[in-house]
N, CA, C and O atoms as a printed pandas DataFrame, in Angstrom:
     atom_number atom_name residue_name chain_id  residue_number  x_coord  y_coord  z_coord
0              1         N          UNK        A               1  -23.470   -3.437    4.285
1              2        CA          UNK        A               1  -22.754   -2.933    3.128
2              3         C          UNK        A               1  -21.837   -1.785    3.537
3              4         O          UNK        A               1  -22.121   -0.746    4.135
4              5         N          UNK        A               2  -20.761   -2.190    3.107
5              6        CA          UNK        A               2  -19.934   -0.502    3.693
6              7         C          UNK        A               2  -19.915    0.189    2.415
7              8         O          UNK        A               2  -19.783   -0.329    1.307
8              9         N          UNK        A               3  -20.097    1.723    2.766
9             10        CA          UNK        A               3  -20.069    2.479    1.961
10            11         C          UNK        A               3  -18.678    3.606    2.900
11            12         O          UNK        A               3  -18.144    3.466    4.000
12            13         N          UNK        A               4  -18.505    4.774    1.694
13            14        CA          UNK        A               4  -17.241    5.575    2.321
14            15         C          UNK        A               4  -17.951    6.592    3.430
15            16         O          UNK        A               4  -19.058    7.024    3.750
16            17         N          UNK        A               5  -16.911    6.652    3.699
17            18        CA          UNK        A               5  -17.424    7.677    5.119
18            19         C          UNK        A               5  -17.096    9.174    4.437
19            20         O          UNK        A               5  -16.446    9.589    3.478
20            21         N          UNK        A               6  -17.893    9.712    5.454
21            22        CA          UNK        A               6  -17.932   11.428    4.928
22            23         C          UNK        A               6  -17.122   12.113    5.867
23            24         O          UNK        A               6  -17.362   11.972    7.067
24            25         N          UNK        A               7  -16.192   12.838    5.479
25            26        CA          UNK        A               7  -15.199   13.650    6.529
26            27         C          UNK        A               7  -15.385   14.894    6.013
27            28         O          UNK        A               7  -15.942   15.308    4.997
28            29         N          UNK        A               8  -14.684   15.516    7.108
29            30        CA          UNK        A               8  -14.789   17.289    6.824
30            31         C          UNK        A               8  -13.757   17.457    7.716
31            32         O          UNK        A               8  -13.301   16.764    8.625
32            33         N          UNK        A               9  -13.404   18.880    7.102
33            34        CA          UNK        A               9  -12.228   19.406    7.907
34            35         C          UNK        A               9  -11.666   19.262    9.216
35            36         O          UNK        A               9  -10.471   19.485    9.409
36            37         N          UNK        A              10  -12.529   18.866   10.229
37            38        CA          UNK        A              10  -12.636   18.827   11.696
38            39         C          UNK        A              10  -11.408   17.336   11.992
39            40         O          UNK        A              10  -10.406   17.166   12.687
40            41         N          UNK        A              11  -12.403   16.306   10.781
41            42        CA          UNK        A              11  -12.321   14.744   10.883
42            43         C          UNK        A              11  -11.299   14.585    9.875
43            44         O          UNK        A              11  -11.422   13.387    9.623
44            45         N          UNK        A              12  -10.596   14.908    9.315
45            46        CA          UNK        A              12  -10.009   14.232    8.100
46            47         C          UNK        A              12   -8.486   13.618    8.527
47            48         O          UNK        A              12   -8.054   12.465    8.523
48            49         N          UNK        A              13   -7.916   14.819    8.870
49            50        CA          UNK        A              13   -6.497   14.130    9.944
50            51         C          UNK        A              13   -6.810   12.816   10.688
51            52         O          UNK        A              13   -5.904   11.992   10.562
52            53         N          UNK        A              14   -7.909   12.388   11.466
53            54        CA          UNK        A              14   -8.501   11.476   12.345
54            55         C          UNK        A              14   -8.422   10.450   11.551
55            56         O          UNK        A              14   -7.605    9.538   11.680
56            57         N          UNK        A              15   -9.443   10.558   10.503
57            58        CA          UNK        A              15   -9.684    9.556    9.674
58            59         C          UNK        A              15   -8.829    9.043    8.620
59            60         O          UNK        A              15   -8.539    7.868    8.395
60            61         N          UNK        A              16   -8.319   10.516    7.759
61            62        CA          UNK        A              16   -7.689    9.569    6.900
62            63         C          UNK        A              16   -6.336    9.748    7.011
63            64         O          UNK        A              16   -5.696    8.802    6.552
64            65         N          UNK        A              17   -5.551   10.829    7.560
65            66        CA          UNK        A              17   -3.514   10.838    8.009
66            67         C          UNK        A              17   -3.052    9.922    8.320
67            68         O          UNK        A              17   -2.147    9.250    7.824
68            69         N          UNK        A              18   -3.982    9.748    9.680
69            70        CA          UNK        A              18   -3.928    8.367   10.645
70            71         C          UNK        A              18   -4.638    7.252   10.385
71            72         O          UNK        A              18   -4.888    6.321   11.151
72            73         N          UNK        A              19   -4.967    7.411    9.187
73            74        CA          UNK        A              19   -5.606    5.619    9.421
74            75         C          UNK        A              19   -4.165    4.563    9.245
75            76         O          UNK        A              19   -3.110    5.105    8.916
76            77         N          UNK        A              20   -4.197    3.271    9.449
77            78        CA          UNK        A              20   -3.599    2.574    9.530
78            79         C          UNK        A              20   -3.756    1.963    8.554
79            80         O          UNK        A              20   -2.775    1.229    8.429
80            81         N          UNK        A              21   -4.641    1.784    7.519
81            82        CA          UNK        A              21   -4.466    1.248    6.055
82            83         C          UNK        A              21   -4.841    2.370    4.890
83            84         O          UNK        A              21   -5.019    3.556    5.167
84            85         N          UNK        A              22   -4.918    1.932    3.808
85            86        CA          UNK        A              22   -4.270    3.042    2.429
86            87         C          UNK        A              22   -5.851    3.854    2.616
87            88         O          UNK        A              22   -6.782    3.259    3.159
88            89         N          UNK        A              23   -5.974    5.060    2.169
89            90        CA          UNK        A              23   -7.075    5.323    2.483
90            91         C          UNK        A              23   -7.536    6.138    0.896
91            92         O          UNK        A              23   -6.656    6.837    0.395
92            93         N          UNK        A              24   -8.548    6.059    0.340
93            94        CA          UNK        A              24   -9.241    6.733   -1.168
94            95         C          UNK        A              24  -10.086    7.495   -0.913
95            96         O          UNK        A              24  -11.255    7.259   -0.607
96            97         N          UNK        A              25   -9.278    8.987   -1.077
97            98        CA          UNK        A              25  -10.524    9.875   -1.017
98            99         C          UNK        A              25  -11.199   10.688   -1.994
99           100         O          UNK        A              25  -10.551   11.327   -2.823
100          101         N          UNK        A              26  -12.527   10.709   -1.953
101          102        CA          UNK        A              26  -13.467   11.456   -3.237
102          103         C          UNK        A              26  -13.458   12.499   -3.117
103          104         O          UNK        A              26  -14.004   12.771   -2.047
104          105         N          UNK        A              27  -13.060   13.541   -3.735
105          106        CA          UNK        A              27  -13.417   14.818   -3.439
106          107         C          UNK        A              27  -13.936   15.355   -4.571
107          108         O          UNK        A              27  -13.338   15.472   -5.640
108          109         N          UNK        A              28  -15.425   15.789   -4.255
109          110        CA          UNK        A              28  -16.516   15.833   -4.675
110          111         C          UNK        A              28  -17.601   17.108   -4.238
111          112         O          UNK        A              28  -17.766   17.699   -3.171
112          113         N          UNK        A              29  -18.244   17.236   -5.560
113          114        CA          UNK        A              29  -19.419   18.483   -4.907
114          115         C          UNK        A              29  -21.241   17.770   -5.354
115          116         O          UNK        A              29  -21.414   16.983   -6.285
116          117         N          UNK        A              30  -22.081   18.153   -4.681
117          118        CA          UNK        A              30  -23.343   17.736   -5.461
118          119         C          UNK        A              30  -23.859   17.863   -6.713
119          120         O          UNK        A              30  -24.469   16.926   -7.226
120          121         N          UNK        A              31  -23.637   19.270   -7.470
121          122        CA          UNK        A              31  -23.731   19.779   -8.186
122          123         C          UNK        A              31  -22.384   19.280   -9.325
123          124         O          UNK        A              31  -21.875   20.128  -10.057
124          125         N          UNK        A              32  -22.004   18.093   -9.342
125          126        CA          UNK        A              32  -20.713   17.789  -10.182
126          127         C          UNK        A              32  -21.469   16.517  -10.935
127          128         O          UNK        A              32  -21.549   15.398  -10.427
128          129         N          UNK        A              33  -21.928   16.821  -12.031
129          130        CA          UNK        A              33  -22.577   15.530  -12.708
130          131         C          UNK        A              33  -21.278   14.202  -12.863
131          132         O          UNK        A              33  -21.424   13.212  -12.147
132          133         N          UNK        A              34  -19.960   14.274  -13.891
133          134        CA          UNK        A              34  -19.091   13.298  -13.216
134          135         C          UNK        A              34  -19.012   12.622  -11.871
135          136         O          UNK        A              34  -18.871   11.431  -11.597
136          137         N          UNK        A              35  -19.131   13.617  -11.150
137          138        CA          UNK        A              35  -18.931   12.970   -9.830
138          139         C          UNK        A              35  -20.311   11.990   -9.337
139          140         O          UNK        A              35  -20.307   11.102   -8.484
140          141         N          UNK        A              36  -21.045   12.295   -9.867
141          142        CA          UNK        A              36  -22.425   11.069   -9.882
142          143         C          UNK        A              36  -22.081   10.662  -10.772
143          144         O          UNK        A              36  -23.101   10.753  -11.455
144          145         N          UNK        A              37  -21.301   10.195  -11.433
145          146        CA          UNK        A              37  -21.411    9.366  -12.515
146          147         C          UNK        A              37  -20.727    7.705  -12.071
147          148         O          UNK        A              37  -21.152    6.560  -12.228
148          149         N          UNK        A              38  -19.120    8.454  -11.280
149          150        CA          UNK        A              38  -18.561    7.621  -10.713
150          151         C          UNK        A              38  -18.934    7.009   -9.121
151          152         O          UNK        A              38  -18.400    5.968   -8.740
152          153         N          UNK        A              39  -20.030    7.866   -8.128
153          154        CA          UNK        A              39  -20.313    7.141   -7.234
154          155         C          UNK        A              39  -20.704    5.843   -6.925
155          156         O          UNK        A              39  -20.322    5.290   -5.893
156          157         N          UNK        A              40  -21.539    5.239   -7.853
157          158        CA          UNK        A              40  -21.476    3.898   -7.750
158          159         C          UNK        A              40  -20.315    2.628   -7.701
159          160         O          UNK        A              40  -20.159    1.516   -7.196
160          161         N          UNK        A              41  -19.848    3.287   -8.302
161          162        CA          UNK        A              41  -18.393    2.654   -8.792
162          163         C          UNK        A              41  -17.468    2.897   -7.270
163          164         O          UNK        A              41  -16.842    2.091   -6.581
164          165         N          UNK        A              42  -17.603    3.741   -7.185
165          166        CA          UNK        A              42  -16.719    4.044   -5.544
166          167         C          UNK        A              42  -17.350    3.227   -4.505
167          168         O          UNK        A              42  -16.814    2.534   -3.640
168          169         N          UNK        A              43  -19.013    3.512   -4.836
169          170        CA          UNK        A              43  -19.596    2.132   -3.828
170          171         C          UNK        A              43  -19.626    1.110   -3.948
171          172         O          UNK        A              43  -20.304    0.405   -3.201
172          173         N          UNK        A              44  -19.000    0.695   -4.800
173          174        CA          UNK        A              44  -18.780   -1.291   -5.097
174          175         C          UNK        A              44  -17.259   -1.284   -4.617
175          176         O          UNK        A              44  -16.727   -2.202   -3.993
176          177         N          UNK        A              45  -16.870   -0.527   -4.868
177          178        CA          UNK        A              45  -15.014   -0.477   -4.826
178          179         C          UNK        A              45  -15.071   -0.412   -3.171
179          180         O          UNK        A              45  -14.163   -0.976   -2.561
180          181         N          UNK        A              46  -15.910    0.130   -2.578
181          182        CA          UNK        A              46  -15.761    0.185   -0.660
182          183         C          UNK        A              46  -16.180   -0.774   -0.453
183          184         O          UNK        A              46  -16.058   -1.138    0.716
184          185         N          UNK        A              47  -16.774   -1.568   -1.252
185          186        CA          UNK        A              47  -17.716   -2.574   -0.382
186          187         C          UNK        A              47  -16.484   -3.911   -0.865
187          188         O          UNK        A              47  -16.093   -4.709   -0.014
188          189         N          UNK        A              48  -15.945   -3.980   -2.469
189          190        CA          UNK        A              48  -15.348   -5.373   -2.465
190          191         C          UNK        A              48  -13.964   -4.850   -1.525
191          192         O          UNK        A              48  -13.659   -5.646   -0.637
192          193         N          UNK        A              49  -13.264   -3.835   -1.611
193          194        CA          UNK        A              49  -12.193   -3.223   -0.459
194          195         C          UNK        A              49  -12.254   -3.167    0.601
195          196         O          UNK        A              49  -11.142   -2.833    1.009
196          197         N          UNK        A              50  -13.073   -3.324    1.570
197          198        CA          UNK        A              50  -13.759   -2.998    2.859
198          199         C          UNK        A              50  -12.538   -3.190    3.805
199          200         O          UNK        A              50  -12.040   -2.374    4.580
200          201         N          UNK        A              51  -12.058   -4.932    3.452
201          202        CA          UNK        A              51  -10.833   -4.734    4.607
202          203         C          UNK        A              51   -9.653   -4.237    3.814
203          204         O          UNK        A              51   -8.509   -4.456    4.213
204          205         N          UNK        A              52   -9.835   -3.741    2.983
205          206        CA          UNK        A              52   -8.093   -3.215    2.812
206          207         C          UNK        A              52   -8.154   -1.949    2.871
207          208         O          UNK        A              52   -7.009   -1.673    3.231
208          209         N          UNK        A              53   -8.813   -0.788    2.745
209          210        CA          UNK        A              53   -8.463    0.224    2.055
210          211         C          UNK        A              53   -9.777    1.232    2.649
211          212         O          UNK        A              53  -10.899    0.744    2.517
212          213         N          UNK        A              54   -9.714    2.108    3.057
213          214        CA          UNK        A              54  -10.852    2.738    3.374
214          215         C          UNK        A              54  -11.090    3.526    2.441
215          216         O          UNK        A              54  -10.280    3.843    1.570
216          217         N          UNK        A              55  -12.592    4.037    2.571
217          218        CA          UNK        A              55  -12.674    4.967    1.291
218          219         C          UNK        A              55  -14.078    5.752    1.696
219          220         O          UNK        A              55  -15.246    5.379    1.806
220          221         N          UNK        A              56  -13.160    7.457    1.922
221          222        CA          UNK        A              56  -14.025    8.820    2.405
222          223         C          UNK        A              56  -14.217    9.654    1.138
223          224         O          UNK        A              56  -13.556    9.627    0.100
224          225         N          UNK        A              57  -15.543   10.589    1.548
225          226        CA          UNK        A              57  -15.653   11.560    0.423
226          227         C          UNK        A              57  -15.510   13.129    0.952
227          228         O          UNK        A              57  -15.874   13.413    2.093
228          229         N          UNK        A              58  -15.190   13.709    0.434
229          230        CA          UNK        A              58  -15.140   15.111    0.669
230          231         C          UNK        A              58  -16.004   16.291    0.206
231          232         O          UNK        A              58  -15.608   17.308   -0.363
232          233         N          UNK        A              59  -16.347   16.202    0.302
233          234        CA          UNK        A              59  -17.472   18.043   -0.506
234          235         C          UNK        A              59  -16.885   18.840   -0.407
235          236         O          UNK        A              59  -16.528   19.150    0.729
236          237         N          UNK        A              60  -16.455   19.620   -1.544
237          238        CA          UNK        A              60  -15.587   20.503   -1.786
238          239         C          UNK        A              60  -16.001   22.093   -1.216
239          240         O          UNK        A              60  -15.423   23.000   -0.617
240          241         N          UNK        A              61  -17.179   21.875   -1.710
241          242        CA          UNK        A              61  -17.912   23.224   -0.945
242          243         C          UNK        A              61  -18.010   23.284    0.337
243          244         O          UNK        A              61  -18.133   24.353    0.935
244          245         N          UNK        A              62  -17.970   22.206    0.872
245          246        CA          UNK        A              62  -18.273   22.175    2.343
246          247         C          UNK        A              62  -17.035   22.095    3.162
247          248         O          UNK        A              62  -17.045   21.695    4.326
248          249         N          UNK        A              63  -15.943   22.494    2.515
249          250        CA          UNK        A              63  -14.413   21.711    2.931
250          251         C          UNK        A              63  -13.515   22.375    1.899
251          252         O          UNK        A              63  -12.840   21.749    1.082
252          253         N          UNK        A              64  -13.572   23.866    2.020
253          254        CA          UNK        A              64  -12.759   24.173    1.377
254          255         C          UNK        A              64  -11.344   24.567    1.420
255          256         O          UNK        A              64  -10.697   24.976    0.455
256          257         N          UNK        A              65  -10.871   24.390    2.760
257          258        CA          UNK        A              65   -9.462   24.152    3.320
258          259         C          UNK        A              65   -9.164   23.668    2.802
259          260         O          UNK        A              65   -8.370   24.217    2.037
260          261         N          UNK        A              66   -9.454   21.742    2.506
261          262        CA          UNK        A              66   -9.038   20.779    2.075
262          263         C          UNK        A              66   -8.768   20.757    0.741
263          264         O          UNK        A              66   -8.045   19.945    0.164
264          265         N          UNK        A              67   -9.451   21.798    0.197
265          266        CA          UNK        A              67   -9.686   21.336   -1.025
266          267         C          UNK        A              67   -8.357   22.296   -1.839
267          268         O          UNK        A              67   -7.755   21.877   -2.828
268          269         N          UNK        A              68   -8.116   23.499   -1.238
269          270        CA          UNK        A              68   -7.168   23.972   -1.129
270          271         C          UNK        A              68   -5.734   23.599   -0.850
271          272         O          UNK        A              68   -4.773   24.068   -1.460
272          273         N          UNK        A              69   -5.658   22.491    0.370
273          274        CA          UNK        A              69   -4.808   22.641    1.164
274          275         C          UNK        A              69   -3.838   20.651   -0.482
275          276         O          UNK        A              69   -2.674   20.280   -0.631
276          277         N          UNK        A              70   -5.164   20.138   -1.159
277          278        CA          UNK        A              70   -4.467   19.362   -1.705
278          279         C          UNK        A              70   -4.655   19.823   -3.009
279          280         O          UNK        A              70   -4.555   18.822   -3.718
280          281         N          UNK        A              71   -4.911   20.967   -3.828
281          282        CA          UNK        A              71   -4.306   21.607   -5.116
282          283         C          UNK        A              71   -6.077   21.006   -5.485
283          284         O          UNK        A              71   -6.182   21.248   -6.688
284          285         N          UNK        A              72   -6.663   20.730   -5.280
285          286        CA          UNK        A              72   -8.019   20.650   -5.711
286          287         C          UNK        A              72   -8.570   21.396   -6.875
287          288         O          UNK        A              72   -9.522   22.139   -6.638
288          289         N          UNK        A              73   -8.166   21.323   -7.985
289          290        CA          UNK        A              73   -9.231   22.456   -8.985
290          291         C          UNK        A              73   -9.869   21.571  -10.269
291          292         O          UNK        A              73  -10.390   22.087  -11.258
292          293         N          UNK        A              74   -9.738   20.348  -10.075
293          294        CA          UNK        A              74  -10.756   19.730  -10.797
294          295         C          UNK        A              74  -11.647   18.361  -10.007
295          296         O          UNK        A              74  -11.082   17.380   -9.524
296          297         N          UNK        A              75  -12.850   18.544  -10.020
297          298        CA          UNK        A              75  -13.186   17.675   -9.467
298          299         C          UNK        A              75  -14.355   16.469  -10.377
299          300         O          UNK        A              75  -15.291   17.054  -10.922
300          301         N          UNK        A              76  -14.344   15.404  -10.498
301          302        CA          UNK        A              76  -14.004   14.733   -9.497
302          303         C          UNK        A              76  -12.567   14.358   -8.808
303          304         O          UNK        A              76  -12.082   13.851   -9.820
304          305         N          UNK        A              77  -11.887   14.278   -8.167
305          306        CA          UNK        A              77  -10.635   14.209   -7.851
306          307         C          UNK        A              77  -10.848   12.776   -6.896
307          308         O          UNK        A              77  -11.734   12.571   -6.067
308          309         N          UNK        A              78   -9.615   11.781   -7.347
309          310        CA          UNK        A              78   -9.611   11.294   -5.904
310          311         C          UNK        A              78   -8.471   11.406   -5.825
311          312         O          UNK        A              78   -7.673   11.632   -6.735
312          313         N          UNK        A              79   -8.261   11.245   -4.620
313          314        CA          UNK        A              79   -6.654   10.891   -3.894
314          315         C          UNK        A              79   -6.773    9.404   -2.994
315          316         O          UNK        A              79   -7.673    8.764   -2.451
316          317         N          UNK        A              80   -5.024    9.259   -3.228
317          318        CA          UNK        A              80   -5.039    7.398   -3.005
318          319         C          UNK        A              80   -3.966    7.944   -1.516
319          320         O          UNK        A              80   -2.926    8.372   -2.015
320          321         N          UNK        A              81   -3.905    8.033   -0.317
321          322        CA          UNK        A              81   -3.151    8.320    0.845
322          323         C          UNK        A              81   -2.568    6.769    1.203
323          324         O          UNK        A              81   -3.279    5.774    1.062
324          325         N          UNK        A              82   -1.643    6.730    1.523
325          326        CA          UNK        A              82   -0.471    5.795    2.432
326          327         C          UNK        A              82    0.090    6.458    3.206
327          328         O          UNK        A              82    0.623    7.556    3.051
328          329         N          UNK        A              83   -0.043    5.506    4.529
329          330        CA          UNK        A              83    0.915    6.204    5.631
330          331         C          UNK        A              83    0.594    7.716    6.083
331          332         O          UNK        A              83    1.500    8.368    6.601
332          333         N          UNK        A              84   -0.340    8.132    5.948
333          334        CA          UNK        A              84   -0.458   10.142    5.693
334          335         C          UNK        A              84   -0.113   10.843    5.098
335          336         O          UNK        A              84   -0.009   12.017    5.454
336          337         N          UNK        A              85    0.234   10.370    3.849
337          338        CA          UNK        A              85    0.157   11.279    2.690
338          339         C          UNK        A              85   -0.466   10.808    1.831
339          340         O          UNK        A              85   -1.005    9.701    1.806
340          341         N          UNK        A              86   -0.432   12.024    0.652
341          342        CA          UNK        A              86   -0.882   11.076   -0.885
342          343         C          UNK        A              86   -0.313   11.031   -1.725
343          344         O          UNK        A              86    0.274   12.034   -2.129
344          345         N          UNK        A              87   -0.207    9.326   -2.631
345          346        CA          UNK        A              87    0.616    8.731   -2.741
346          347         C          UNK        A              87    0.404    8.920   -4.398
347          348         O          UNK        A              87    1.293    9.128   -5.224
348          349         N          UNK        A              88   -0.901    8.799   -4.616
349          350        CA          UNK        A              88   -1.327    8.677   -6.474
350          351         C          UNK        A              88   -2.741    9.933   -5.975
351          352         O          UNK        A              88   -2.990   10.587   -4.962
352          353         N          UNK        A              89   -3.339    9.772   -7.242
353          354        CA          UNK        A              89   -4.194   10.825   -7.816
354          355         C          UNK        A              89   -4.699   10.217   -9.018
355          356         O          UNK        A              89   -4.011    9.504   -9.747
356          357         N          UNK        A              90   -6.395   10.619   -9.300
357          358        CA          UNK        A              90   -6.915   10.370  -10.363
358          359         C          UNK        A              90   -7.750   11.284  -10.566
359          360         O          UNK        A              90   -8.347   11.934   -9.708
360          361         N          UNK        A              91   -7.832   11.380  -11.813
361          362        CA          UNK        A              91   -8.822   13.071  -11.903
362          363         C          UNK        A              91   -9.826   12.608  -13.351
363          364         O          UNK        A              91   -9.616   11.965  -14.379
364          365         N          UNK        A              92  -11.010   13.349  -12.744
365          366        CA          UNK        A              92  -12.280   12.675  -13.869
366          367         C          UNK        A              92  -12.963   11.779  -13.539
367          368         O          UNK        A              92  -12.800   11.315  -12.411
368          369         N          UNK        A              93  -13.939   11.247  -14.397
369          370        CA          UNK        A              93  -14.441   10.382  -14.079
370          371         C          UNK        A              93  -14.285    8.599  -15.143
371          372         O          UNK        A              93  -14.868    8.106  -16.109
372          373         N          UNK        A              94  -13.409    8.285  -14.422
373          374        CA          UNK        A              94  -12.564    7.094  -15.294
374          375         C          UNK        A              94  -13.496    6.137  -14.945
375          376         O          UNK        A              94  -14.473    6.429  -14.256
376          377         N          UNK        A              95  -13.158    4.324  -15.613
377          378        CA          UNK        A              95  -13.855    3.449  -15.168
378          379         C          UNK        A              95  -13.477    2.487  -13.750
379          380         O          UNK        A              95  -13.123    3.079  -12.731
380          381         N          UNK        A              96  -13.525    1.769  -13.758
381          382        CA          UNK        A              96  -13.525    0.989  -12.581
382          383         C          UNK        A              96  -12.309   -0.035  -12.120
383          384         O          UNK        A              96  -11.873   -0.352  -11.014
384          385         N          UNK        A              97  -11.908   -0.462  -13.678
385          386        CA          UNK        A              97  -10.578   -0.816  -13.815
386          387         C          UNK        A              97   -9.408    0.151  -13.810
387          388         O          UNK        A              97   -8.497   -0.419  -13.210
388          389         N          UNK        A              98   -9.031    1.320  -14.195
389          390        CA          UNK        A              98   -8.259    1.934  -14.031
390          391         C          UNK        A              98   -7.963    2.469  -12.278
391          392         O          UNK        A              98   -6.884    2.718  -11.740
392          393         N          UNK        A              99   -9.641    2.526  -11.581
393          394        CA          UNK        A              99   -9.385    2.529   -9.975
394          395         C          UNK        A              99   -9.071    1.906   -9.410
395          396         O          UNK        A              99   -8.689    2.251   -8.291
396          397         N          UNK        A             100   -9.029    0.672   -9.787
397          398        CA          UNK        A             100   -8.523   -0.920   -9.282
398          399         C          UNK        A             100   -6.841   -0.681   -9.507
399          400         O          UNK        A             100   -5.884   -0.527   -8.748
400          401         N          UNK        A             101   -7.015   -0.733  -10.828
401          402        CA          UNK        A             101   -5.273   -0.512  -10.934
402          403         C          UNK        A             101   -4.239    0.413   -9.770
403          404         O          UNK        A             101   -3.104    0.174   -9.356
404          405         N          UNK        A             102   -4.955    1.257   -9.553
405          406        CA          UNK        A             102   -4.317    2.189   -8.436
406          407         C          UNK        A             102   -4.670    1.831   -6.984
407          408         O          UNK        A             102   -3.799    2.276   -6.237
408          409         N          UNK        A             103   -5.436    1.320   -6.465
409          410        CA          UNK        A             103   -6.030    0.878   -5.305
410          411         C          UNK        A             103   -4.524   -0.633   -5.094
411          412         O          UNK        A             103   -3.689   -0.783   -4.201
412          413         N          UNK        A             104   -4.790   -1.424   -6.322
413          414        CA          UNK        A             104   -3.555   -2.476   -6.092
414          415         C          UNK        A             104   -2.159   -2.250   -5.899
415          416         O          UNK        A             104   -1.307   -2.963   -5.370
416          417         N          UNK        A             105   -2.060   -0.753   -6.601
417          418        CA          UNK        A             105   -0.335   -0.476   -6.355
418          419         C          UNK        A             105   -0.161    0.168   -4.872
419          420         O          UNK        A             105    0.917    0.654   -4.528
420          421         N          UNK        A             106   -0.877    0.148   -4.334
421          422        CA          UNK        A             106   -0.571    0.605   -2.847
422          423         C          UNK        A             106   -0.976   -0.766   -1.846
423          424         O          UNK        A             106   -1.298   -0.539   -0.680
424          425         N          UNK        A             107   -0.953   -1.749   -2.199
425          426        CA          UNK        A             107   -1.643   -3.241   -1.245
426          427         C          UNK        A             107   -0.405   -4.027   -1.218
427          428         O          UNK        A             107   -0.385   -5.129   -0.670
């Protein structure tokens, strides 16, 4: 089963600037009830996406460069990256179809 990979500041350029396909990242804290709300949903979405689209999470607390460095002040946050940047944004905890919708406009 693939699930998203966990990056941190060290890894994130590695993993997600440079990846070679669209990459969805969670940025997320433990303590964020939304953000458990939507993890499952992110783990079906990595697993039916697996070959298209990678998909990392971030801990905000643990990564607070990042969290900084992409305007981060509500979380759950994801970001949708192409090519090494980011391309869309979704904020909250939406359903599963509206993540689809954005996952397809970058394929």
């Amino acid at each position: 089963m693939t699930k998203p990979v966990h990056v941190n500041e060290s890894d994130f350029q590695n993993t997600v600037e440079e990846s070679n396909i669209p990459v969805l990242v969670d940025f997320w804290a433990e303590w964020c009830g939304p953000c458990k709300m939507i993890a499952p949903t992110i783990d079906q979405l990595a697993e039916e996406y697996s070959d298209k689209i990678l998909f990392a999470k971030v801990d905000v607390d643990n990564n607070p460069n990042l969290a900084t460095k992409f305007h981060i002040r509500s979380i759950p946050m994801l970001l949708l990256f192409n090519n090494g940047s980011p391309v869309d944004q979704i904020v909250g905890a939406v359903g599963k179809q509206h993540i689809e919708e954005k996952l397809n406009g970058v394929l």
